[in-house]
C-alpha positions as CSV (number, residue, x, y, z in Angstrom):
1,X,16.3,-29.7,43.1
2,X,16.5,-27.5,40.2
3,X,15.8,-28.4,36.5
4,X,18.5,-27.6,34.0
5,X,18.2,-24.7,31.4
6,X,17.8,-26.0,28.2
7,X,19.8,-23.8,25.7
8,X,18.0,-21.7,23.1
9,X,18.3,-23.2,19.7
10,X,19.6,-21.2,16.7
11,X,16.6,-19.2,15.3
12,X,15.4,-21.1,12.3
13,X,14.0,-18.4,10.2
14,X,16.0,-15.4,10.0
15,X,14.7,-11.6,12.0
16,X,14.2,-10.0,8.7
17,X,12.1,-12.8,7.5
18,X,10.3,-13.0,10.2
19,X,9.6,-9.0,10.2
20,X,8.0,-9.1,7.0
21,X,6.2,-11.9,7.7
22,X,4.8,-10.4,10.9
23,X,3.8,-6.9,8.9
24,X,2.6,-8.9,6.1
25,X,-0.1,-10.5,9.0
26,X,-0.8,-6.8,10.4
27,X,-1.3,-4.7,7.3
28,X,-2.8,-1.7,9.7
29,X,0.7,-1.3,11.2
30,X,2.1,-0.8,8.2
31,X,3.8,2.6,7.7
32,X,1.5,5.6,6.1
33,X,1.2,5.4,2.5
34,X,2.0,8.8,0.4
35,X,-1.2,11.8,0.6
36,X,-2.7,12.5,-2.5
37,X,-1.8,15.5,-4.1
38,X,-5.7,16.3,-5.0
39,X,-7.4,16.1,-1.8
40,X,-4.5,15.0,1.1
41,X,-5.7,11.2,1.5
42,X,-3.8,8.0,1.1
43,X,-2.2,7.2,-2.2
44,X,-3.6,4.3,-4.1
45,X,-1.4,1.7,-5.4
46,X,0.0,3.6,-8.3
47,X,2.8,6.0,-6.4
48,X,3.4,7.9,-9.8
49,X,0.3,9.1,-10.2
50,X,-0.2,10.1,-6.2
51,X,-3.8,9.8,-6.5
52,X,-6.3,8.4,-4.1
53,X,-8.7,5.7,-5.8
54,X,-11.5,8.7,-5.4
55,X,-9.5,11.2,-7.4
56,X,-8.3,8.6,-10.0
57,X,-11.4,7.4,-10.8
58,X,-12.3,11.4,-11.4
59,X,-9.4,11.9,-13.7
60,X,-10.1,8.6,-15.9
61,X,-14.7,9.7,-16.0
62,X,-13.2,12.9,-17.0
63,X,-10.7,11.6,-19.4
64,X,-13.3,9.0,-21.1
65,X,-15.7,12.1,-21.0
66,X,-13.4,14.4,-23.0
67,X,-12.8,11.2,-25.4
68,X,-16.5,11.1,-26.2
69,X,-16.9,14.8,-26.5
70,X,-14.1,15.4,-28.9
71,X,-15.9,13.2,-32.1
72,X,-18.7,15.3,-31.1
73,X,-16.9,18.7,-32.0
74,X,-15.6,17.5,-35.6
């Protein structure tokens, strides 16, 4: 004697819901962010800038540096 098939249920959450909620859980599966124009490594959170963190935090010490220096030259 066979059992019956119970029918699928409509899905509850819908696929593209679900999708971001499944990439949200496996951030290393995400797509490749941007390179960094500097050195060729992954952009950091800013896309305008397209600077890793590494190369940002070079352009802002040199920035504050050039800051400091400029009083200096008065």
């Amino acid at each position: 004697m066979r059992k019956k098939r119970i029918p699928t249920p409509d899905p509850v959450i819908s696929s593209e819901i679900l999708s971001k909620a499944k990439s949200a859980v496996h951030p290393d599966k995400l797509p490749r962010m941007a390179k960094c124009t500097v050195c060729g490594g992954e952009c950091a959170v800013n896309p305008v800038e397209q600077l890793c963190w590494v190369c940002r935090r070079l352009k802002i010490s040199a920035w504050h540096e050039s800051e400091q220096q400029m009083p200096a030259q008065d």
